[in-house]
mmCIF file of the N, C-alpha and C atoms, coordinates in Angstrom:
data_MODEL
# 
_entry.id   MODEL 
# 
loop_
_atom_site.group_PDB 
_atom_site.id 
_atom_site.type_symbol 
_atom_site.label_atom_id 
_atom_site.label_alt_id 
_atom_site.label_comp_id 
_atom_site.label_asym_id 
_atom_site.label_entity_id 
_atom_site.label_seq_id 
_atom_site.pdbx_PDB_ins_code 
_atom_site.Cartn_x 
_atom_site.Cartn_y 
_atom_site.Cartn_z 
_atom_site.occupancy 
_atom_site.B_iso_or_equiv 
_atom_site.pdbx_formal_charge 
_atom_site.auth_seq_id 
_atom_site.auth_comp_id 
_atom_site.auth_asym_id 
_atom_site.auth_atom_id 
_atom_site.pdbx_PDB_model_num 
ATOM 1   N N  . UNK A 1 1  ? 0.841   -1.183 0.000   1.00 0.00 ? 1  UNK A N  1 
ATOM 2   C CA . UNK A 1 1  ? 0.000   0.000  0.000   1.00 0.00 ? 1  UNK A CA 1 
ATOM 3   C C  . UNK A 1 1  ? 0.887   1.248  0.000   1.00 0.00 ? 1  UNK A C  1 
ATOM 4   N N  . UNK A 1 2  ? 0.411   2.439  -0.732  1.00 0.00 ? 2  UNK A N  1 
ATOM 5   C CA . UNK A 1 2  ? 1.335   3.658  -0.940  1.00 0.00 ? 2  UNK A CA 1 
ATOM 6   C C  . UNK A 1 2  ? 1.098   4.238  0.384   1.00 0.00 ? 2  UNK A C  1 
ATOM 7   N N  . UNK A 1 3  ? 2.444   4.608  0.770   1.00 0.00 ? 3  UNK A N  1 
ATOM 8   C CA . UNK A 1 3  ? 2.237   5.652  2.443   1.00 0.00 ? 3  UNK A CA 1 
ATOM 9   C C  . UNK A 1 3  ? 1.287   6.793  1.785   1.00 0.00 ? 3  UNK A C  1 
ATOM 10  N N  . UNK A 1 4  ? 1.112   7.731  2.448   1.00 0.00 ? 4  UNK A N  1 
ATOM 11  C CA . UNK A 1 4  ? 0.370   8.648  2.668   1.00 0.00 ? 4  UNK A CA 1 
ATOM 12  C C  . UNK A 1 4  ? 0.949   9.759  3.695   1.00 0.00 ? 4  UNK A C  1 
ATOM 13  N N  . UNK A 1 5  ? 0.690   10.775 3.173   1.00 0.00 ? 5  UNK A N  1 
ATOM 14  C CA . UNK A 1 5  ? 0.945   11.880 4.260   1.00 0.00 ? 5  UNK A CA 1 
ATOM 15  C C  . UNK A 1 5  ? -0.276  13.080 4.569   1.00 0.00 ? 5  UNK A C  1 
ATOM 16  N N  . UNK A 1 6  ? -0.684  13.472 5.444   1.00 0.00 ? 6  UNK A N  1 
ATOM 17  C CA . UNK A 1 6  ? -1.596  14.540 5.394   1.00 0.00 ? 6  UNK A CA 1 
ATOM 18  C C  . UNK A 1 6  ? -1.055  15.996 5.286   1.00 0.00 ? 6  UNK A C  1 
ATOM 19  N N  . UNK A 1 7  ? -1.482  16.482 4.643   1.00 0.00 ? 7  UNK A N  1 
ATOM 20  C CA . UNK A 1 7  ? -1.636  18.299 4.248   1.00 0.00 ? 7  UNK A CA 1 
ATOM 21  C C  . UNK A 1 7  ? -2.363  18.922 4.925   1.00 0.00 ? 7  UNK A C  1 
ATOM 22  N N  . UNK A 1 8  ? -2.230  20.086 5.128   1.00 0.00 ? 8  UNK A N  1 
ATOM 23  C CA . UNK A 1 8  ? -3.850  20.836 5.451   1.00 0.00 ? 8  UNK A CA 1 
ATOM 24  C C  . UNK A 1 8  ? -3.271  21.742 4.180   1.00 0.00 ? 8  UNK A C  1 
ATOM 25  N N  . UNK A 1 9  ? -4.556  22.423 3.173   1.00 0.00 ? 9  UNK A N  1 
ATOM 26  C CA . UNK A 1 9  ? -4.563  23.332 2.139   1.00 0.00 ? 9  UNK A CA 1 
ATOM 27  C C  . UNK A 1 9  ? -5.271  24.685 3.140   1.00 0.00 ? 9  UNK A C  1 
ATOM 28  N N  . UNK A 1 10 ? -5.283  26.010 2.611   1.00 0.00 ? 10 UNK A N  1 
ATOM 29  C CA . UNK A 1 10 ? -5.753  26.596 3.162   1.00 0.00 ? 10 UNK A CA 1 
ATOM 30  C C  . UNK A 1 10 ? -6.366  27.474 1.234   1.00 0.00 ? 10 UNK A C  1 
ATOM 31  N N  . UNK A 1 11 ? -7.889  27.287 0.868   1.00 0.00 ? 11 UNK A N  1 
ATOM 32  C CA . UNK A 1 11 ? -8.761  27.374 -0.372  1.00 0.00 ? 11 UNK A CA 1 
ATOM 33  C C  . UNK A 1 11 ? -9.172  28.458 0.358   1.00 0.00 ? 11 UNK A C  1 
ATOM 34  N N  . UNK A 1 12 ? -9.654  29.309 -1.087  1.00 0.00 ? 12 UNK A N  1 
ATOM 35  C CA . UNK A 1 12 ? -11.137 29.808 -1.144  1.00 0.00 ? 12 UNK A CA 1 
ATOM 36  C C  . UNK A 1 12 ? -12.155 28.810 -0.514  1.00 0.00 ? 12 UNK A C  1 
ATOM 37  N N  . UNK A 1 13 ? -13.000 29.909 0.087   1.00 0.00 ? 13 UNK A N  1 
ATOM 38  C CA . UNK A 1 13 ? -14.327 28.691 0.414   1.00 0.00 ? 13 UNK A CA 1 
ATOM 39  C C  . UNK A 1 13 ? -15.194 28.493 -1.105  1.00 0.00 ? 13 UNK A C  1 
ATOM 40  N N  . UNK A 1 14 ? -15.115 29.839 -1.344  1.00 0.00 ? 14 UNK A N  1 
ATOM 41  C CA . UNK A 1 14 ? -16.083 29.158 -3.105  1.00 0.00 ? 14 UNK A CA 1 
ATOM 42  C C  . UNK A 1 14 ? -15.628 27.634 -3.562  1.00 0.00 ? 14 UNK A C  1 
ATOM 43  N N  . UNK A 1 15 ? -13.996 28.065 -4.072  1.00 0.00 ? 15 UNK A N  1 
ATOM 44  C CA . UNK A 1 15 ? -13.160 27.112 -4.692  1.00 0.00 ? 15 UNK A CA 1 
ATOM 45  C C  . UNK A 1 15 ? -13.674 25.520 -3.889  1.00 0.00 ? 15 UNK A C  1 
ATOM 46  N N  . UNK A 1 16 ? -13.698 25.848 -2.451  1.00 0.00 ? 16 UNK A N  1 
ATOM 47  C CA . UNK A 1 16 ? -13.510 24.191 -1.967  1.00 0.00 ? 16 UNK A CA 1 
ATOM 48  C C  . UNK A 1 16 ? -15.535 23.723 -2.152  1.00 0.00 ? 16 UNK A C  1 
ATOM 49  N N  . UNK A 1 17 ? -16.433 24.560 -1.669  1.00 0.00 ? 17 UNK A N  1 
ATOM 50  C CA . UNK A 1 17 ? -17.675 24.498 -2.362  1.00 0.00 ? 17 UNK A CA 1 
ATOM 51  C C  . UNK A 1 17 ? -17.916 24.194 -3.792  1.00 0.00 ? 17 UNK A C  1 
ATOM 52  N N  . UNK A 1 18 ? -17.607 24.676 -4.852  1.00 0.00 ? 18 UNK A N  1 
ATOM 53  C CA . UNK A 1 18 ? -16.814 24.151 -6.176  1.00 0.00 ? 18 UNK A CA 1 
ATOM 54  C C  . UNK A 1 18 ? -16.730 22.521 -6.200  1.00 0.00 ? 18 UNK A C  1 
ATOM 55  N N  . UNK A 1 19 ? -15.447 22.486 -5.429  1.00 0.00 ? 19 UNK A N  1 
ATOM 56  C CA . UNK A 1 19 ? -14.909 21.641 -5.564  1.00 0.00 ? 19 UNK A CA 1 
ATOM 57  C C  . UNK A 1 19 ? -16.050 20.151 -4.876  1.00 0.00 ? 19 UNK A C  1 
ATOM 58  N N  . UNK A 1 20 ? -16.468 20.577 -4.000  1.00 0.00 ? 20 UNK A N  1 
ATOM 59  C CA . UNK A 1 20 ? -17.224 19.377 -3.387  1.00 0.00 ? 20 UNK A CA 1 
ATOM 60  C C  . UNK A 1 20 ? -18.250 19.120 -4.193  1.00 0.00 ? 20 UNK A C  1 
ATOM 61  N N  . UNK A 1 21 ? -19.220 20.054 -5.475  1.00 0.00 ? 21 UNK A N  1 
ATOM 62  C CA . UNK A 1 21 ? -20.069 20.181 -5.970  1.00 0.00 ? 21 UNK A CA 1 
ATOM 63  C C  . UNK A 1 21 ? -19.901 19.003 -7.444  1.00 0.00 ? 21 UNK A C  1 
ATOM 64  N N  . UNK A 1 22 ? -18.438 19.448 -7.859  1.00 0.00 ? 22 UNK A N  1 
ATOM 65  C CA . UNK A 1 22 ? -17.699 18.657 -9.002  1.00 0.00 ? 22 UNK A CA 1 
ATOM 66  C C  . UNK A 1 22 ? -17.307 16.689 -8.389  1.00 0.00 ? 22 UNK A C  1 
ATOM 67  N N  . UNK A 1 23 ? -16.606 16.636 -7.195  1.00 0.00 ? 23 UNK A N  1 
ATOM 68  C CA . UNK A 1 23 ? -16.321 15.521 -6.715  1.00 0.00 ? 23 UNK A CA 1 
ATOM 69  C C  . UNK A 1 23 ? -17.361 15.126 -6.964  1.00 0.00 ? 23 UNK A C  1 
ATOM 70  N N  . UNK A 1 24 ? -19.074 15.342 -6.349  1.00 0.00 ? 24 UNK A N  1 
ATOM 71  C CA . UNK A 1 24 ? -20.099 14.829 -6.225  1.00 0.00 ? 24 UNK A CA 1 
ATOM 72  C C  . UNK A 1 24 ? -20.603 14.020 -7.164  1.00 0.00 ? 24 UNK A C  1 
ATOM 73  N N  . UNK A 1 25 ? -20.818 15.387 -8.246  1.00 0.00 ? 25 UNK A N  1 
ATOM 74  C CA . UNK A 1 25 ? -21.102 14.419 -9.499  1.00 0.00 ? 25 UNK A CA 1 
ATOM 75  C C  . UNK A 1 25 ? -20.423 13.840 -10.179 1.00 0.00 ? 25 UNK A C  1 
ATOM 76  N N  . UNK A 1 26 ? -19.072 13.677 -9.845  1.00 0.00 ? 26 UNK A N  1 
ATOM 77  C CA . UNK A 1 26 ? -18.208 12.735 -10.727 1.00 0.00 ? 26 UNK A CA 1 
ATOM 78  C C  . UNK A 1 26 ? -17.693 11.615 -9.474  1.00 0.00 ? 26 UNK A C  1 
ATOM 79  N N  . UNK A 1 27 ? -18.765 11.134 -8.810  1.00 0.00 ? 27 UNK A N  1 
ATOM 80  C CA . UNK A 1 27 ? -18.681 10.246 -7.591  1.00 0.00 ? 27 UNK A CA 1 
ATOM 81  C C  . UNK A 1 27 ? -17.249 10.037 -6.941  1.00 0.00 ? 27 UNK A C  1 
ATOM 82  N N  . UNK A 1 28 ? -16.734 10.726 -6.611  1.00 0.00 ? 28 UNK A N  1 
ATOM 83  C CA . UNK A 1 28 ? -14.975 10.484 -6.188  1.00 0.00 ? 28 UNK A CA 1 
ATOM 84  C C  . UNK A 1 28 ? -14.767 11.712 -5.454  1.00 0.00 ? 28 UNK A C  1 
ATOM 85  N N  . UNK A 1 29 ? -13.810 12.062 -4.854  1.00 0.00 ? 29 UNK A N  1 
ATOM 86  C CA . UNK A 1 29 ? -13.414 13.067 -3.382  1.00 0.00 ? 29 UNK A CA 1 
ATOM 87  C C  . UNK A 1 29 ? -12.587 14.010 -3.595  1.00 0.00 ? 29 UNK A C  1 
ATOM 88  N N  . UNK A 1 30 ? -12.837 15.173 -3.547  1.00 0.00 ? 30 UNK A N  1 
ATOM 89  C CA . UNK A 1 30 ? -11.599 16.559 -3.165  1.00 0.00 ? 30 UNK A CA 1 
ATOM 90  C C  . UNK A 1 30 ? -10.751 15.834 -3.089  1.00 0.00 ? 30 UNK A C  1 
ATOM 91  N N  . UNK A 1 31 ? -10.165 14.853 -2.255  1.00 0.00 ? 31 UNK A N  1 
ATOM 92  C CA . UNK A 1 31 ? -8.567  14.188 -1.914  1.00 0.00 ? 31 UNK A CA 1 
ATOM 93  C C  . UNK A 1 31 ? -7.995  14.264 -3.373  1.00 0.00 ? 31 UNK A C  1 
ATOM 94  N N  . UNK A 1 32 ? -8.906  12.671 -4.115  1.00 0.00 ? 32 UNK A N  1 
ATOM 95  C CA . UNK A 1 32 ? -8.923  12.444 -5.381  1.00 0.00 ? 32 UNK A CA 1 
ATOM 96  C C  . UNK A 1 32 ? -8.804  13.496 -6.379  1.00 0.00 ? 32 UNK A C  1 
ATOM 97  N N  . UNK A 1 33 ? -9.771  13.966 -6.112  1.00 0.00 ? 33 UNK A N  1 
ATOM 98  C CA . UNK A 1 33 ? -9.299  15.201 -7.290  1.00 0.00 ? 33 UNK A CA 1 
ATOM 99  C C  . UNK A 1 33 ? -8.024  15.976 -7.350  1.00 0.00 ? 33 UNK A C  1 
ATOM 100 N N  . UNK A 1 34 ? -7.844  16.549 -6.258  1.00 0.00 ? 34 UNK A N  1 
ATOM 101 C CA . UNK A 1 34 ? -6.279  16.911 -6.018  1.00 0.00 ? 34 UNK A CA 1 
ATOM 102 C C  . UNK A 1 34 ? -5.059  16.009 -6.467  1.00 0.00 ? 34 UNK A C  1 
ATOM 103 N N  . UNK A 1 35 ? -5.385  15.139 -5.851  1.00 0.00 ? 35 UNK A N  1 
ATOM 104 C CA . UNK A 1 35 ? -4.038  14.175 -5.933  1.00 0.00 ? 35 UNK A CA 1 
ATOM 105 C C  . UNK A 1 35 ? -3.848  14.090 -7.686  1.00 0.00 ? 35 UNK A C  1 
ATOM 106 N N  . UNK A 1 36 ? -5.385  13.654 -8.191  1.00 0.00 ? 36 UNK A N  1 
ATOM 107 C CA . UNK A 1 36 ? -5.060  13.422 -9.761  1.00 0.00 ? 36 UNK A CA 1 
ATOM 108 C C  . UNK A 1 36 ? -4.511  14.623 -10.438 1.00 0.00 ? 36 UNK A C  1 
ATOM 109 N N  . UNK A 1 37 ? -4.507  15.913 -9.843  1.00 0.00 ? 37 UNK A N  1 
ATOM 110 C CA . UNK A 1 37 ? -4.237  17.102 -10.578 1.00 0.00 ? 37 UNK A CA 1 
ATOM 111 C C  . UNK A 1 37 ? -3.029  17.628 -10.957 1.00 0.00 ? 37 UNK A C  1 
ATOM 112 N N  . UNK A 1 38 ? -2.853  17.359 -9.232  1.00 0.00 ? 38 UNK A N  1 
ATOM 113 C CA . UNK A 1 38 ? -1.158  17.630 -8.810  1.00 0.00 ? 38 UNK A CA 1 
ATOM 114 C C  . UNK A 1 38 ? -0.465  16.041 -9.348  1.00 0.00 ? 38 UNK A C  1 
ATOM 115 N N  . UNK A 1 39 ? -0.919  15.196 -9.813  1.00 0.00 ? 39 UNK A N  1 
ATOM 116 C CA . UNK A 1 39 ? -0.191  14.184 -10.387 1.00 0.00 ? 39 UNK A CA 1 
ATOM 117 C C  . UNK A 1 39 ? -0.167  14.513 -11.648 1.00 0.00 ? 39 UNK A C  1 
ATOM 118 N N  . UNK A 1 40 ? -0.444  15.185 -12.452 1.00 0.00 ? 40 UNK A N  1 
ATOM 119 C CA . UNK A 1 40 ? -1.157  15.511 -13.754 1.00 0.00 ? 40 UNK A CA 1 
ATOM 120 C C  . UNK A 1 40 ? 0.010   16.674 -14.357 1.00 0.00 ? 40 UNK A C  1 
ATOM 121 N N  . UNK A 1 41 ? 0.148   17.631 -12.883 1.00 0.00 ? 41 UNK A N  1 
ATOM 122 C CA . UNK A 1 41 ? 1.066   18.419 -12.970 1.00 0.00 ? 41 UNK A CA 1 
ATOM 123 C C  . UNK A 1 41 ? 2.262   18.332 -13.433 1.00 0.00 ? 41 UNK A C  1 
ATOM 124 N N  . UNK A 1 42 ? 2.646   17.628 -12.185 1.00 0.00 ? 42 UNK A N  1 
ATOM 125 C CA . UNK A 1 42 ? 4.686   17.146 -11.811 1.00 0.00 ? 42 UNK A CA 1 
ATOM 126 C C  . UNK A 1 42 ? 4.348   16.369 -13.081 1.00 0.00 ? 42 UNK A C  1 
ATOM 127 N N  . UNK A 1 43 ? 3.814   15.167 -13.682 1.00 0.00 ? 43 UNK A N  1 
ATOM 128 C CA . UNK A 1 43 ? 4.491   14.625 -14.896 1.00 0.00 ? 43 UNK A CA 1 
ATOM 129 C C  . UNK A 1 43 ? 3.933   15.405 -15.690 1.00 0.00 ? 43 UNK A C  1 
ATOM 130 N N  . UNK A 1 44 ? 3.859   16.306 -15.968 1.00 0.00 ? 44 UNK A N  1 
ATOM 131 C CA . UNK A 1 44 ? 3.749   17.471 -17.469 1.00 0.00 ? 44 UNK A CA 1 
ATOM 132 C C  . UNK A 1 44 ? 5.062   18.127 -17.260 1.00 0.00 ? 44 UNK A C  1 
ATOM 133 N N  . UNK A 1 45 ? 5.701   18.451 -15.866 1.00 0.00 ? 45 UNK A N  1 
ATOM 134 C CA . UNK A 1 45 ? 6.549   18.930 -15.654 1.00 0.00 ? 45 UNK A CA 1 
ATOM 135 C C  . UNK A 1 45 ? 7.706   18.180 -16.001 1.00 0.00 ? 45 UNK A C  1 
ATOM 136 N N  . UNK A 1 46 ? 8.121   16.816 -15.716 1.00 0.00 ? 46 UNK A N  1 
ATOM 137 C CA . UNK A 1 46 ? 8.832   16.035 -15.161 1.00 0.00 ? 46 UNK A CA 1 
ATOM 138 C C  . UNK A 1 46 ? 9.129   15.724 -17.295 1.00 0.00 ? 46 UNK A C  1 
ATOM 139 N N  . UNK A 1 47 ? 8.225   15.788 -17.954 1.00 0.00 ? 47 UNK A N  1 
ATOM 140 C CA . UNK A 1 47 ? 8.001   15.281 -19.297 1.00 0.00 ? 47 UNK A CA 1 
ATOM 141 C C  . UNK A 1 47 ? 8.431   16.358 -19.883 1.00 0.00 ? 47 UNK A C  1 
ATOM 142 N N  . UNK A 1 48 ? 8.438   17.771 -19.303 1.00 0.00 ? 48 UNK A N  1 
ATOM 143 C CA . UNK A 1 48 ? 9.095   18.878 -20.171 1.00 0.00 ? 48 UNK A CA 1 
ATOM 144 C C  . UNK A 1 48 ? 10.504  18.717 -19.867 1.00 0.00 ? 48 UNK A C  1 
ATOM 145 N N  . UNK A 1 49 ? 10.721  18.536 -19.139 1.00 0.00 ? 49 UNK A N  1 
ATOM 146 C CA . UNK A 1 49 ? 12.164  18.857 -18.480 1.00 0.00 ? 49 UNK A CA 1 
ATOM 147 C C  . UNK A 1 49 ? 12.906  17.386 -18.940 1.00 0.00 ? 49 UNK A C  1 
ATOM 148 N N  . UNK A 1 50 ? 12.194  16.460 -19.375 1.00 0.00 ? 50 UNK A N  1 
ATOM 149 C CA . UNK A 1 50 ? 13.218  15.243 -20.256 1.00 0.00 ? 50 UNK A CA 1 
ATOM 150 C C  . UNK A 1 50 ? 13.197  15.746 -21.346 1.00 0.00 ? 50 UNK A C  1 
ATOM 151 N N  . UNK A 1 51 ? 12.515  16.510 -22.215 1.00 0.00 ? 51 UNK A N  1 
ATOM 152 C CA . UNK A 1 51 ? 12.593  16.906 -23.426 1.00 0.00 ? 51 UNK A CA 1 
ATOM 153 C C  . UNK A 1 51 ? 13.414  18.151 -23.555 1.00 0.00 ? 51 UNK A C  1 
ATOM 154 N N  . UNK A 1 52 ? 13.679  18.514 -22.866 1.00 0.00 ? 52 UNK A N  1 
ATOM 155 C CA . UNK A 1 52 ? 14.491  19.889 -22.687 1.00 0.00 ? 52 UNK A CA 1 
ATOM 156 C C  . UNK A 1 52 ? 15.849  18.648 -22.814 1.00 0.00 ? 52 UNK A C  1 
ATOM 157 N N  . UNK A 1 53 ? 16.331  18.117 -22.057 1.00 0.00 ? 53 UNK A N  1 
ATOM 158 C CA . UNK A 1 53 ? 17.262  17.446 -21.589 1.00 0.00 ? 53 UNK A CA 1 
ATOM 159 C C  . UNK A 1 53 ? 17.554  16.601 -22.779 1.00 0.00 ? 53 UNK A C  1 
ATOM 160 N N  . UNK A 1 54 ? 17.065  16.269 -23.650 1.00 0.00 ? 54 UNK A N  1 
ATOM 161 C CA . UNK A 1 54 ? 17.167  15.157 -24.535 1.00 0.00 ? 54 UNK A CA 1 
ATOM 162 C C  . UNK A 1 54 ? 17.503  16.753 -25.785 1.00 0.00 ? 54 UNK A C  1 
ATOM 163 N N  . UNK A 1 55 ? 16.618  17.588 -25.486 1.00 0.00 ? 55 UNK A N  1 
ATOM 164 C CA . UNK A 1 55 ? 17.183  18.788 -27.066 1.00 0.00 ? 55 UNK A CA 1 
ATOM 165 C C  . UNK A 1 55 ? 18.709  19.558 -26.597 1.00 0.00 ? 55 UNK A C  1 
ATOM 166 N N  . UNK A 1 56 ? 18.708  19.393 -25.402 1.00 0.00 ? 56 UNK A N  1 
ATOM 167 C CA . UNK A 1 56 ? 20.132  19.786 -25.489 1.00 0.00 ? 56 UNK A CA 1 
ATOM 168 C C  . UNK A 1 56 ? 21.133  18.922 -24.855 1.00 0.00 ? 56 UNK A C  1 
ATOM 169 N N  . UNK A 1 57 ? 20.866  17.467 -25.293 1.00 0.00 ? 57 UNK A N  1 
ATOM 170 C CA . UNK A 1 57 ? 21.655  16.679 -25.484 1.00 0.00 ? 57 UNK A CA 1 
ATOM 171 C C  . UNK A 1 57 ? 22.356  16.600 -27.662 1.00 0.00 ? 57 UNK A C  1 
ATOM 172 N N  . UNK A 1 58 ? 21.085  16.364 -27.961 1.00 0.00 ? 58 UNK A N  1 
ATOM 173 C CA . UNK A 1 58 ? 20.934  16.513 -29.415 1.00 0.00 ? 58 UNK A CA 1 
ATOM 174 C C  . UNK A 1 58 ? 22.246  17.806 -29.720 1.00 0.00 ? 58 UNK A C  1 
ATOM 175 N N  . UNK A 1 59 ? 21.564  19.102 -29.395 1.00 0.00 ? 59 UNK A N  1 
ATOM 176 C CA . UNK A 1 59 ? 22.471  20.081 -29.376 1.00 0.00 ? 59 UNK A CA 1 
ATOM 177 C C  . UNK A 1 59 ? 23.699  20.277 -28.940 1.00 0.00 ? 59 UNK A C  1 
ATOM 178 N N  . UNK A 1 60 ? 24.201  19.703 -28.145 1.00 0.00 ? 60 UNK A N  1 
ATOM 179 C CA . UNK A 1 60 ? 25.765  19.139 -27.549 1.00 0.00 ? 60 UNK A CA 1 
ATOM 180 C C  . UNK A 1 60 ? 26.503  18.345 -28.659 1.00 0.00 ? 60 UNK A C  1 
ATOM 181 N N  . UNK A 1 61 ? 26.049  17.394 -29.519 1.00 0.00 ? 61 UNK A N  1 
ATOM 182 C CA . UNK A 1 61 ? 26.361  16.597 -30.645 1.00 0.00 ? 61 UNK A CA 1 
ATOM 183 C C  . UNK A 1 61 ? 26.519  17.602 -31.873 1.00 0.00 ? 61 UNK A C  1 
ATOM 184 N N  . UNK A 1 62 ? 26.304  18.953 -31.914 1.00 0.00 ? 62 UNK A N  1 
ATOM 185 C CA . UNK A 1 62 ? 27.023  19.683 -32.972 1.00 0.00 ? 62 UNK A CA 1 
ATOM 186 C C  . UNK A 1 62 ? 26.007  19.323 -34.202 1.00 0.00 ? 62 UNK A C  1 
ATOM 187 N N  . UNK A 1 63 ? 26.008  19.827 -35.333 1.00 0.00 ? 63 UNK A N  1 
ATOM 188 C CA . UNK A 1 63 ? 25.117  20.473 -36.119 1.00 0.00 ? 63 UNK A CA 1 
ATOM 189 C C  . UNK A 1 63 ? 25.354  18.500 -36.985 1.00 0.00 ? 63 UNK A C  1 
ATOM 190 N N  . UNK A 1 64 ? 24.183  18.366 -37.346 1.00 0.00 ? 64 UNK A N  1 
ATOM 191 C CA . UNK A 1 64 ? 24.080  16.822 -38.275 1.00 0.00 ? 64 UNK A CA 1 
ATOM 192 C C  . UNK A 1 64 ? 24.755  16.864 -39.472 1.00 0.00 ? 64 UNK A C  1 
ATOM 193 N N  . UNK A 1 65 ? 25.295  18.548 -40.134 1.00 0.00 ? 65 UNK A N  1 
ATOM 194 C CA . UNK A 1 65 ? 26.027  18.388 -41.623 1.00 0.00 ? 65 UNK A CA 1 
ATOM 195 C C  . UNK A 1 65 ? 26.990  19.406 -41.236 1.00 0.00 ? 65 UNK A C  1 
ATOM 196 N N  . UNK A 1 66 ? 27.896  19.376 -42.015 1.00 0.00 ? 66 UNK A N  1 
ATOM 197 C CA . UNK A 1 66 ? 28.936  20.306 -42.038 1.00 0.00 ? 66 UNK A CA 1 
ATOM 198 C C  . UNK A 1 66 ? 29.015  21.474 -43.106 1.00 0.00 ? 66 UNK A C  1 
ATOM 199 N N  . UNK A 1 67 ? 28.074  21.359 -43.570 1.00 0.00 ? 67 UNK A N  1 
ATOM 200 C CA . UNK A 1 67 ? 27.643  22.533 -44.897 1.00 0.00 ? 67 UNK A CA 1 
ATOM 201 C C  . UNK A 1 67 ? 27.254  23.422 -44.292 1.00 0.00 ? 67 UNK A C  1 
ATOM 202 N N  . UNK A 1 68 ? 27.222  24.514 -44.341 1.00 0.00 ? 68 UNK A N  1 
ATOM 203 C CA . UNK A 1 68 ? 27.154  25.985 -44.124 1.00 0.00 ? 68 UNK A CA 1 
ATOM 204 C C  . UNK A 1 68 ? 26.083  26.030 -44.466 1.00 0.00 ? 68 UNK A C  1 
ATOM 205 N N  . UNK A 1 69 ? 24.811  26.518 -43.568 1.00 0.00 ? 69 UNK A N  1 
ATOM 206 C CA . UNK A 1 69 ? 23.598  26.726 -44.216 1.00 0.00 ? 69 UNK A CA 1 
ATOM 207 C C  . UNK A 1 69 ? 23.193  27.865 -45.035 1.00 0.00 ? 69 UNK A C  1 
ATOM 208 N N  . UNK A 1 70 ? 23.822  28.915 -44.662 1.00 0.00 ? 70 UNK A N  1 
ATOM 209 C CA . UNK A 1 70 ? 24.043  29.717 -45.637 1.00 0.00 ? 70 UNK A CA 1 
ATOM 210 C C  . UNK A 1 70 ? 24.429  29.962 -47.033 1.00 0.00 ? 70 UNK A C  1 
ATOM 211 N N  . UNK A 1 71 ? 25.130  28.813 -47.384 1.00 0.00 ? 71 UNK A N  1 
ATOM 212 C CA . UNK A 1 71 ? 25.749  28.456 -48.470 1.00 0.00 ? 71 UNK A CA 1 
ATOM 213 C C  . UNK A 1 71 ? 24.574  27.354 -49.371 1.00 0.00 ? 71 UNK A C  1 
ATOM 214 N N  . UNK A 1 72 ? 23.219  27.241 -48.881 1.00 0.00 ? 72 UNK A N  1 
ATOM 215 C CA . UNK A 1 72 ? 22.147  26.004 -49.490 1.00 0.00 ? 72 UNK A CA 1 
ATOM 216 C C  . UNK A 1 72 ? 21.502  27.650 -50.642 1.00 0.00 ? 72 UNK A C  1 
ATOM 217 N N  . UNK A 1 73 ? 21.240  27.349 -51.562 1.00 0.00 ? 73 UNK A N  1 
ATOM 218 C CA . UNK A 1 73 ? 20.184  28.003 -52.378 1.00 0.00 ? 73 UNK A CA 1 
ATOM 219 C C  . UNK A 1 73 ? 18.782  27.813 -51.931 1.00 0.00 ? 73 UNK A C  1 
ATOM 220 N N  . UNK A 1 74 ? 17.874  28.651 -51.918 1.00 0.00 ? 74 UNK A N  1 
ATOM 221 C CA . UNK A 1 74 ? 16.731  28.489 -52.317 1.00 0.00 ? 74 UNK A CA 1 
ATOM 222 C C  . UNK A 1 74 ? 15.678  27.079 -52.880 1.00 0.00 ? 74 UNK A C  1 
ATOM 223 N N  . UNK A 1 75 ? 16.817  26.942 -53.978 1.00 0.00 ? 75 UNK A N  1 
ATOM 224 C CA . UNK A 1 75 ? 16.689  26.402 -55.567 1.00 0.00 ? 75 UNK A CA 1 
ATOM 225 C C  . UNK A 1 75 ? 17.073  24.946 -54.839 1.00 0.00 ? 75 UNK A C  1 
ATOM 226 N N  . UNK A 1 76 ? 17.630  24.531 -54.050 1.00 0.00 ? 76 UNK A N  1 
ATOM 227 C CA . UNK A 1 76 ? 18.340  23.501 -53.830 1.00 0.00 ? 76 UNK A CA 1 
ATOM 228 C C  . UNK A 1 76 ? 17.556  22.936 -52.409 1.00 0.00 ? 76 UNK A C  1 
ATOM 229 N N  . UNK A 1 77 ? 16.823  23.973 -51.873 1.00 0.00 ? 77 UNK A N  1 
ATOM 230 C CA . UNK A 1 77 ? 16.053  23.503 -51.131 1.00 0.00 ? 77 UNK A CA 1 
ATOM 231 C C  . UNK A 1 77 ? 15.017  22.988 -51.298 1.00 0.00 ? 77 UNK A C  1 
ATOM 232 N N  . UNK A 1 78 ? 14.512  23.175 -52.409 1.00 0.00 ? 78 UNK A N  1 
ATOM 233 C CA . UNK A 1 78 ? 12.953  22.939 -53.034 1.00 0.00 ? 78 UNK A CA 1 
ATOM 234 C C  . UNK A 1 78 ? 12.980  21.802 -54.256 1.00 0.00 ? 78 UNK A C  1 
ATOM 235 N N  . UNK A 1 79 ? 14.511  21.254 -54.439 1.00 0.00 ? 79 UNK A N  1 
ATOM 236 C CA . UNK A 1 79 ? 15.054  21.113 -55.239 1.00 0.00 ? 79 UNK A CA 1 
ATOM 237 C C  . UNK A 1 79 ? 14.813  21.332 -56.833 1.00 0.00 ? 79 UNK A C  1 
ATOM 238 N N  . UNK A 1 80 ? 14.924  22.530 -57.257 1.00 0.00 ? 80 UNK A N  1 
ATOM 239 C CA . UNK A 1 80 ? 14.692  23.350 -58.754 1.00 0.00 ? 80 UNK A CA 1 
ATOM 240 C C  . UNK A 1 80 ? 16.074  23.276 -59.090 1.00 0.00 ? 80 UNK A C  1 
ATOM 241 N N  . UNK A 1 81 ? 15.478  23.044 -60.679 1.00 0.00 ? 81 UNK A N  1 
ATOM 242 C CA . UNK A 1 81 ? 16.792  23.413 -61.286 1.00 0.00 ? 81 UNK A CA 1 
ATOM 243 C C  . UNK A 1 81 ? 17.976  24.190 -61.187 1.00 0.00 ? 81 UNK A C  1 
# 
C-alpha cells in the first residue's frame, strides 16, 4: 500500500464548495481530485524537463552536416533546377 501523508490546504471557500459540488457528481473526493491534478502536474513537468534534456543533449552533438547553411540556395532547397 502507498504511504500517505496529510496536508492541510488553506482554499477559497467558493473554490472548496466548487470543488465538493464537481467531486459529487463525478462520484470520487476533493482528496482524489487533487491528488489526480497535482499528479497531472509534476508529470507534465517532469516530461518537459526530459525533453528539454534530450534537445540539449541533441544540441551538444554539434550540427548533423557540415555545410554551411548559408551556403544552401533556395533552388536547392525545393530542389529546382
Amino acid at each position: 500500500m502507498e504511504r500517505t501523508k496529510n496536508h492541510t490546504l488553506h482554499l477559497p471557500a467558493d473554490l472548496i464548495r466548487r470543488a465538493k459540488v464537481y467531486a459529487a457528481q463525478n462520484d470520487t473526493t476533493i482528496n482524489s481530485v487533487v491528488k489526480e491534478l497535482l499528479e497531472q502536474r509534476v508529470s507534465r513537468e517532469d516530461r518537459m524537463r526530459l525533453a528539454a534534456d534530450r534537445i540539449l543533449a541533441i544540441a551538444d552533438q554539434g550540427p548533423l552536416t557540415s555545410e554551411d547553411p548559408g551556403g544552401i540556395s533556395r533552388d536547392a532547397i525545393y530542389e529546382r533546377g
